[in-house]
C-alpha angles and dihedrals in degrees: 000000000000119000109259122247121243118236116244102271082234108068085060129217081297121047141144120257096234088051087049086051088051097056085051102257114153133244074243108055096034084059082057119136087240085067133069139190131221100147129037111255090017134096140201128202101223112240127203107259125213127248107281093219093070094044123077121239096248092057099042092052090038082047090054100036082057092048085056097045106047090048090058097037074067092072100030113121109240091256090060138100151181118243149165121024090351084057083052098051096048090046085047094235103171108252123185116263110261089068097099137152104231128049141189115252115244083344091303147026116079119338126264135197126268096230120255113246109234117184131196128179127263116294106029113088122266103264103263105214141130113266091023140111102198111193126175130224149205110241108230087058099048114045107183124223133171130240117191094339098306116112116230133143115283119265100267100047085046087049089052093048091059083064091085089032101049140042120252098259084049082054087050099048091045089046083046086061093052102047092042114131110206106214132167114256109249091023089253097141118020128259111289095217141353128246129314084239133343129259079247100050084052097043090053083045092063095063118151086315124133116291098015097139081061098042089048087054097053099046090053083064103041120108138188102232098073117113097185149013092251090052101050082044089056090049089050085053103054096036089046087047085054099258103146106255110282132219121266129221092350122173124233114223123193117238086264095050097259113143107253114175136323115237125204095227129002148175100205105183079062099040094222116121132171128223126204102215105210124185084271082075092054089082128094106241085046096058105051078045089061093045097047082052087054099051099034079050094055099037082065089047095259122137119216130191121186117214124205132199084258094059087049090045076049128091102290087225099066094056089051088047092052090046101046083049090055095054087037088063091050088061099254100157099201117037 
């Protein structure tokens, strides 16, 4: 077996086939097993994955839907983007799981990707590849940015596609991650940074666009204190149950005005909050973390309930049922 020829450093882990050419790389070597091949003209250097086990489903399949882009952001031509639920995957906008990349042929058989969505501005044709959805689009409703080098429409106008590709809670919870405000628990530092994009930014994206009743729904009930999808999920579920609106991200004092512990939603005049315990809470230090806030909460009379991905894939009504208990215990009459 020969030795195997480097690739220029140059031409990078992404390139296109006629670059490649340019910097005198063969048809065989670019056929070579430490290549491989997505879209037609463009080539990837295979990397060594990690386990999937130890990697959550959300960043595996983000992981995948990049390697394809970037492979086919080789061969764009320069007036093209990505758009849609591809520009939401590279801004790293949450998205509900059965958007995946790949997906199985006629329901079985060998897998097959899920195309690629590639936007140009009117008047320019839709791209015409294979693996691709190409869509044109007026300018003034899709601003283009880029991130890391890779061309796709800004966060707003992306926000405002996924109203004909997502239900309304999926919008929230999406809308949830831009206007998120990061802040320290007890206020002790201020916020490191504002929001991805303000309630206003998202409001002038909507426009007259597909699906803008829905969007504008969902932004009337978006709010800056989720930390997660699951999270906004679990609010949806106890305000559309018919559980007043909680409080989100909401701090504990002690009597004498010492930080005790931040809840993810709340109802303080009734001292009961509720906690989405994500795989961030399996490990260790989480846990006795988690312990010592339970005690610390009921030493001070609050009642606390954790929630899981398994609760929300659960029947809605028993979460409602567990959190109307718990403010029952605390003596709230009508719940």
């Amino acid at each position: 077996m020969g030795i195997r020829r480097e690739l220029p450093p140059e031409l990078g882990g992404v390139f296109a086939v006629g670059r490649a050419r340019d910097a005198g790389v063969g048809r065989g070597r670019l056929r070579g097993s430490d290549l491989t091949s997505t879209f037609h003209g463009a080539r990837s250097v295979r990397v060594e994955r990690p386990d999937p086990d130890d990697v959550p489903d959300v960043a595996k399949e983000r992981a995948r839907v990049l390697a394809q882009v970037r492979e086919l952001a080789a061969v764009l031509a320069d007036h093209a983007f990505f758009a849609g639920i591809t520009a939401a995957m590279v801004h790293g906008i949450p998205l509900p799981p059965f958007h995946h990349s790949v997906r199985r042929a006629g329901g079985g058989g060998p897998p097959e990707l899920t195309p690629l969505v590639v936007g140009v501005h009117k008047p320019r044709s839709p791209v015409r590849r294979a693996r691709v959805r190409g869509i044109h689009l007026d300018p003034a409703l899709a601003p283009v940015v880029e991130v890391d080098g890779i061309r796709v429409t800004d966060l707003a106008s992306t926000w405002a596609m996924l109203g004909v590709e997502l239900g309304e809670r999926d919008l929230v919870a999406a809308a949830d991650h831009l206007l998120r405000i990061p802040r320290h628990p007890g206020g002790f530092r201020p916020p490191e940074r504002g929001p991805h994009v303000t309630r206003e930014q998202l409001a002038d994206a909507i426009g007259r666009r597909r699906g803008a009743e829905r969007l504008r729904r969902a932004l009337a009930r978006a709010r800056t204190g989720s930390s997660s999808p699951r999270e906004s999920r679990l609010r949806l579920i106890l305000v559309d149950g018919g559980l007043p609106e909680p409080v989100l991200d909401y701090d504990v004092s002690a009597p004498y005005g010492a930080f005790v512990a931040c809840l993810d939603l709340a109802y303080p005049e009734w001292k009961v909050g509720y906690e989405y315990d994500g795989s961030g809470h399996r490990t260790q230090a989480q846990f006795e973390r988690d312990v010592a806030k339970r005690e610390w909460l009921a030493d001070l009379g609050g009642d606390v309930l954790h929630f899981t991905a398994r609760d929300l894939r659960g029947p809605e009504r028993e979460v409602v049922r567990r959190a109307r208990a718990a403010l029952i215990r605390q003596g709230v009459a009508k719940v």
